[in-house]
C-alpha positions as CSV (number, residue, x, y, z in Angstrom):
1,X,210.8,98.8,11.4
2,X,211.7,95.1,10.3
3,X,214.2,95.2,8.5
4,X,216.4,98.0,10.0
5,X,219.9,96.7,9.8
6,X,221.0,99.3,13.0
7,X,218.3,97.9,15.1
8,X,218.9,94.5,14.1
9,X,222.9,94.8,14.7
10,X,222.6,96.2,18.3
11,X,219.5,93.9,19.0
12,X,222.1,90.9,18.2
13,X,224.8,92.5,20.2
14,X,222.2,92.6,23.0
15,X,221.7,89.4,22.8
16,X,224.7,87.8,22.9
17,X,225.5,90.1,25.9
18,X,222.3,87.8,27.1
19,X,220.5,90.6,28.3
20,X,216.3,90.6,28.0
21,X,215.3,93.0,25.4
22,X,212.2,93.8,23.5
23,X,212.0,95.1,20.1
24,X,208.8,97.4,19.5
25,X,207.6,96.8,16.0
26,X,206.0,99.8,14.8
27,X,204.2,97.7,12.0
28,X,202.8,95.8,14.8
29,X,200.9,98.9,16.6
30,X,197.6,97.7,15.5
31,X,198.4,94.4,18.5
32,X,199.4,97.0,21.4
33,X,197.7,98.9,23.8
34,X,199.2,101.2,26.2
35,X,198.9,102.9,29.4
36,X,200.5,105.5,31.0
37,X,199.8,107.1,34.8
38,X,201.7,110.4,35.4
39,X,202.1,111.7,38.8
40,X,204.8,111.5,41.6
41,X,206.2,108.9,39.2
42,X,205.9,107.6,35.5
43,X,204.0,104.4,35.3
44,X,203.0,102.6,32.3
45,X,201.4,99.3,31.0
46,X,202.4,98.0,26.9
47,X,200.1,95.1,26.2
48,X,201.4,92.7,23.3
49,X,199.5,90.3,22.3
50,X,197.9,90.1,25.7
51,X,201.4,90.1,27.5
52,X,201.3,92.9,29.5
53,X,205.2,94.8,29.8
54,X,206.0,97.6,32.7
55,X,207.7,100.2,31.4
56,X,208.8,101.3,34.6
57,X,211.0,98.0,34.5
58,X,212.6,99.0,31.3
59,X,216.1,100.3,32.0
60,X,217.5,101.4,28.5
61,X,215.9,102.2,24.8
62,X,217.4,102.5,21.7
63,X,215.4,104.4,19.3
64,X,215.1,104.7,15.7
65,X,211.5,105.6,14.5
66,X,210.8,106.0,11.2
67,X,207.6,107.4,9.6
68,X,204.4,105.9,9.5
69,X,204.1,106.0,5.7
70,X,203.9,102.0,5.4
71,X,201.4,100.8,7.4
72,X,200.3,96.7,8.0
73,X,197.3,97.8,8.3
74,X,196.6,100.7,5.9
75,X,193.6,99.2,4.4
76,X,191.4,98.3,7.6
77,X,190.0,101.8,8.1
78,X,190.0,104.5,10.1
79,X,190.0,103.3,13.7
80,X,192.7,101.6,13.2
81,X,195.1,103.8,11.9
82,X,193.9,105.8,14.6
83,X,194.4,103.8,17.3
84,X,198.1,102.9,16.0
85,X,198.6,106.9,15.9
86,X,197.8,106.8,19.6
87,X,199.5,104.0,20.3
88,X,202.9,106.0,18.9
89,X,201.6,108.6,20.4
90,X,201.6,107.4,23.8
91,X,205.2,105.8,23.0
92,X,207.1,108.6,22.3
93,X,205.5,110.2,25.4
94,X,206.8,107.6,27.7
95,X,210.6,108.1,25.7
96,X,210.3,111.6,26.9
97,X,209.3,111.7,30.1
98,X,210.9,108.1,31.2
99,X,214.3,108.3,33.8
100,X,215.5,105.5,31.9
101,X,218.2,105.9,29.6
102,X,217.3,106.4,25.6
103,X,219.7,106.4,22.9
104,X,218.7,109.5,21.7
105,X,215.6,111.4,23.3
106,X,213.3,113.0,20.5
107,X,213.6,116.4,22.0
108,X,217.6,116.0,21.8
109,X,217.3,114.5,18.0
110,X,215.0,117.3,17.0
111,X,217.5,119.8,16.1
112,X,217.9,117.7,13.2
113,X,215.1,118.7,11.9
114,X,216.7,121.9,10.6
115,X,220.2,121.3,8.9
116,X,220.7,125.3,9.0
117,X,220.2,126.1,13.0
118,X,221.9,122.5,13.9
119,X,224.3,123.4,11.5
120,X,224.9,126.9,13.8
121,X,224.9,124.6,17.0
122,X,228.2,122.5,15.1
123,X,229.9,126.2,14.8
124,X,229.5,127.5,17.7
125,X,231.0,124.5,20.0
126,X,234.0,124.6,18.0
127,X,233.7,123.2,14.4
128,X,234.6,125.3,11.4
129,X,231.4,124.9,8.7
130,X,230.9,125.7,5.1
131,X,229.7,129.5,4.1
132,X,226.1,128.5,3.9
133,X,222.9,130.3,2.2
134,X,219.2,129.3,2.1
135,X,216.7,131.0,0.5
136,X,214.1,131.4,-2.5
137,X,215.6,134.0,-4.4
138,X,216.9,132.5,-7.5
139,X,219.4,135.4,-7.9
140,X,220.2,135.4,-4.4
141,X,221.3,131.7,-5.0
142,X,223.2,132.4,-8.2
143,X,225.4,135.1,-6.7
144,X,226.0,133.0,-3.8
145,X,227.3,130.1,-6.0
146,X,229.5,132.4,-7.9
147,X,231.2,134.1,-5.2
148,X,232.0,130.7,-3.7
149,X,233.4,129.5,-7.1
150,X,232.3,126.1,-6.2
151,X,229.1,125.0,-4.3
152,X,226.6,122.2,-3.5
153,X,222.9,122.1,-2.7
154,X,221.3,119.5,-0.3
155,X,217.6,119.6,1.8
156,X,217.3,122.3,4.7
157,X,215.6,119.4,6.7
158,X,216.5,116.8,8.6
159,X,215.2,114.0,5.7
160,X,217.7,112.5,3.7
161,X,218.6,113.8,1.0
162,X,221.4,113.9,-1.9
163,X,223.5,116.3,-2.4
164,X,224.9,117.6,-5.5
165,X,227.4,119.9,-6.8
166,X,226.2,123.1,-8.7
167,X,226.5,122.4,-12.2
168,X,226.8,125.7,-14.8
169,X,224.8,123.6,-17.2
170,X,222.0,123.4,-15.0
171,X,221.5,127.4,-14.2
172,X,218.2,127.0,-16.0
173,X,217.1,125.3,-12.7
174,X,217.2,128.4,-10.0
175,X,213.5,129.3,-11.0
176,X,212.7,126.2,-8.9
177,X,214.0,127.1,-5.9
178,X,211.2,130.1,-5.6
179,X,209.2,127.6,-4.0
180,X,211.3,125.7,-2.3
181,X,213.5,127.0,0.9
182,X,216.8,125.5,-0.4
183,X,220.0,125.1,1.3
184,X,223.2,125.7,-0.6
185,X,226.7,125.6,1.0
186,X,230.5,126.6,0.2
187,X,232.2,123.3,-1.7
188,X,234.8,122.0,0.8
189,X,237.3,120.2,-1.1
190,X,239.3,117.3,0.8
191,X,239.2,113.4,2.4
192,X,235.2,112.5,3.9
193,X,235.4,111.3,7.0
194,X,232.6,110.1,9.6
195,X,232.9,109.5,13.3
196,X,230.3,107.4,15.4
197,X,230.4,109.0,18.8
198,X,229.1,106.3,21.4
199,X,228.9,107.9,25.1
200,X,233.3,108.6,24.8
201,X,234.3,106.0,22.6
202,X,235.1,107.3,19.1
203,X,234.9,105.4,15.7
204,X,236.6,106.8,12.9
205,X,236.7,106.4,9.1
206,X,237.5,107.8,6.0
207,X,235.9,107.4,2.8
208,X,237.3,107.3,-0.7
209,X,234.9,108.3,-3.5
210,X,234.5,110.3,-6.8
211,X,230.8,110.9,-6.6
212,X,229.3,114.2,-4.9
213,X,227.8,112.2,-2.5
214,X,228.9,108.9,-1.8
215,X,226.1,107.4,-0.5
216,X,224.4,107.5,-4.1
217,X,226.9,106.2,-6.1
218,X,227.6,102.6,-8.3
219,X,231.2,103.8,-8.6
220,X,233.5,102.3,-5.9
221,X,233.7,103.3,-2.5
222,X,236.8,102.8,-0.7
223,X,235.8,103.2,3.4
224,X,238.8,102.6,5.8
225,X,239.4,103.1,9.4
226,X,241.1,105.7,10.9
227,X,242.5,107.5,14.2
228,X,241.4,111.4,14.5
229,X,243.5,114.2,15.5
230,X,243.4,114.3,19.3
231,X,241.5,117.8,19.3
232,X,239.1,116.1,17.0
233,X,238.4,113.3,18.3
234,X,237.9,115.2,21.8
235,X,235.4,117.8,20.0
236,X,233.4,114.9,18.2
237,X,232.6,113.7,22.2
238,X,231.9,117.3,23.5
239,X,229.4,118.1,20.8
240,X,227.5,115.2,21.4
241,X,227.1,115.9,24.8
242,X,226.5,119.2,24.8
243,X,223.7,118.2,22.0
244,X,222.4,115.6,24.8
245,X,222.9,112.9,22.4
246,X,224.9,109.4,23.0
247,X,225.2,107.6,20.1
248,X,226.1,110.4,16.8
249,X,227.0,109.7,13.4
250,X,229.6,113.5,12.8
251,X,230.4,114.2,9.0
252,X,233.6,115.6,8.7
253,X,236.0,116.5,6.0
254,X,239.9,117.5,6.2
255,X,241.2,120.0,3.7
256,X,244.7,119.3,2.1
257,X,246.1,122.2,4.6
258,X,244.7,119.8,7.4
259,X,241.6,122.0,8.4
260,X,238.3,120.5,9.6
261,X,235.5,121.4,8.8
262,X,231.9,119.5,10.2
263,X,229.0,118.8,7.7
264,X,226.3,117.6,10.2
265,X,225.7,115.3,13.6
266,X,223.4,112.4,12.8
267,X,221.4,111.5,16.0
268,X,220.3,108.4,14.3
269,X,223.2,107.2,12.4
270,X,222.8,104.6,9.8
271,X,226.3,103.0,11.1
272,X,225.7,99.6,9.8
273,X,227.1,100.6,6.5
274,X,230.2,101.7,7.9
275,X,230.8,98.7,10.5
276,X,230.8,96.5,7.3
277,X,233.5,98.0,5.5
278,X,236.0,98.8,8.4
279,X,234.8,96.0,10.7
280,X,234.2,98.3,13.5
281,X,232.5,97.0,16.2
282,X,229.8,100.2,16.9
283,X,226.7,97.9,17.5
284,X,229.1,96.2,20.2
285,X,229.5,99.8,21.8
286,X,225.6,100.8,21.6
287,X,225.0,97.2,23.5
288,X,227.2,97.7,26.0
289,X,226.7,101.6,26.9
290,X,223.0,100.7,27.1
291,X,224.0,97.8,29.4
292,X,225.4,99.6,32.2
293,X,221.7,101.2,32.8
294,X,220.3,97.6,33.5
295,X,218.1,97.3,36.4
């Protein structure tokens, strides 16, 4: 999407790596057509305004989709909108079957999708993870909150989402849950920290903040650079790859009593937010681990 202040960070650092790139606008499907032939070999055609691109000749991708929700051309009927779904379509077909590298493949940033079985994928490879409960039984949710003295509630999937500490002033609420699946976890208390994981390069933070979630906050937000414990550091790389990711955005948190405990694994990290507070030069990493596929 325009706009998209990843994309546009490693599409700079691309550039001044002088590379040739293009950058797929999905606001623009409505000016593509695409091809694809499957057989002994993937072989495809994209036609942008009438300039016809191999796909076979592209050697990396960096992907970030986001949902078709707003469309350039949502008012110009029917056909059109279906001939940009088919357009997509055909795309994310070619991401998944291409021999080219892609930073990440859709079938590798699926697990995503559900923050409770990802969240069993981040236990067992070595992370310690909050006591965790979903469910539609408001009681159920109650008794879990209690017997964790302190809990938080976020979305079960992989869309954004704030989360929020559970409030007693707000027990009124758990009637809501009955129809929503809704995901409450163990409070962790400690230091936030996040880790972009690019191929075996590590970039570390921590972030300051009184807010439940930092990300939704006006209050300040102190984000600072830092070095992870070896063992960390080294389990932040092995989870991505055994996820078949390589490029992760890993929420962590330390406990006073130095334990670590690991929220969730991004495969499509917002990390634009972080390189502009502790100068980190991620989109730098992206460019160049996508570089050593050229052709």
């Amino acid at each position: 999407m325009p706009h998209d202040s990843p994309l546009t960070a490693v599409d700079e650092a691309l550039s001044e790596l002088g590379l040739p790139l293009l950058r797929i606008n999905q606001l623009a499907y409505s000016d593509m057509n695409i091809k694809l032939s499957v057989g002994s070999e993937l072989r495809g055609e994209l036609s942008l305004h009438d300039f016809p691109i191999k796909l076979q000749e592209i050697s990396a991708i960096y992907l970030r989709p986001h949902p078709l929700i707003h469309r350039a051309s949502i008012d110009s009927g029917v056909q059109s909108l279906r001939h940009e779904d088919a357009v997509e379509e055909a795309l994310y077909t070619w991401v998944a079957l291409t021999s080219s590298a892609v930073v990440n493949r859709p079938r590798a940033m699926a697990a995503n999708g559900s923050k409770p079985y990802q969240l069993s994928l981040i236990e067992s490879l070595g992370f310690k993870v909050p006591n965790t409960l979903v469910t539609t039984d408001p009681d159920e949710a109650a008794k879990f909150c209690r017997d964790q003295g302190a809990a938080i509630y976020k979305s079960v999937s992989g869309i954004r989402s704030k989360v929020a500490r559970i409030r007693t002033d707000k027990c009124e609420r758990w009637s809501t849950i009955a129809s929503c699946p809704t995901q409450f976890q163990q409070y962790i208390d400690g230091l936030d920290c996040r880790a972009h994981v690019v191929g075996t390069e590590v970039f570390a933070c921590s972030i300051r903040s009184t807010a439940d979630d930092y990300r939704y906050t006006e209050d300040p937000v102190a984000v600072e650079p830092i070095v992870l414990p070896v063992k960390i550091r080294e389990r932040c790389v092995q989870i991505t790859a055994a996820m078949q990711l390589h490029f992760t955005g890993i929420d962590l948190r330390v406990t006073d009593g130095g334990e670590w405990y690991c929220f969730e694994v991004n495969p499509a990290p917002a990390f634009s937010y972080y390189e502009k507070h502790t100068g980190q030069r991620i989109a730098a990493a992206v460019a160049h681990f996508l570089a050593r596929f050229e052709m």
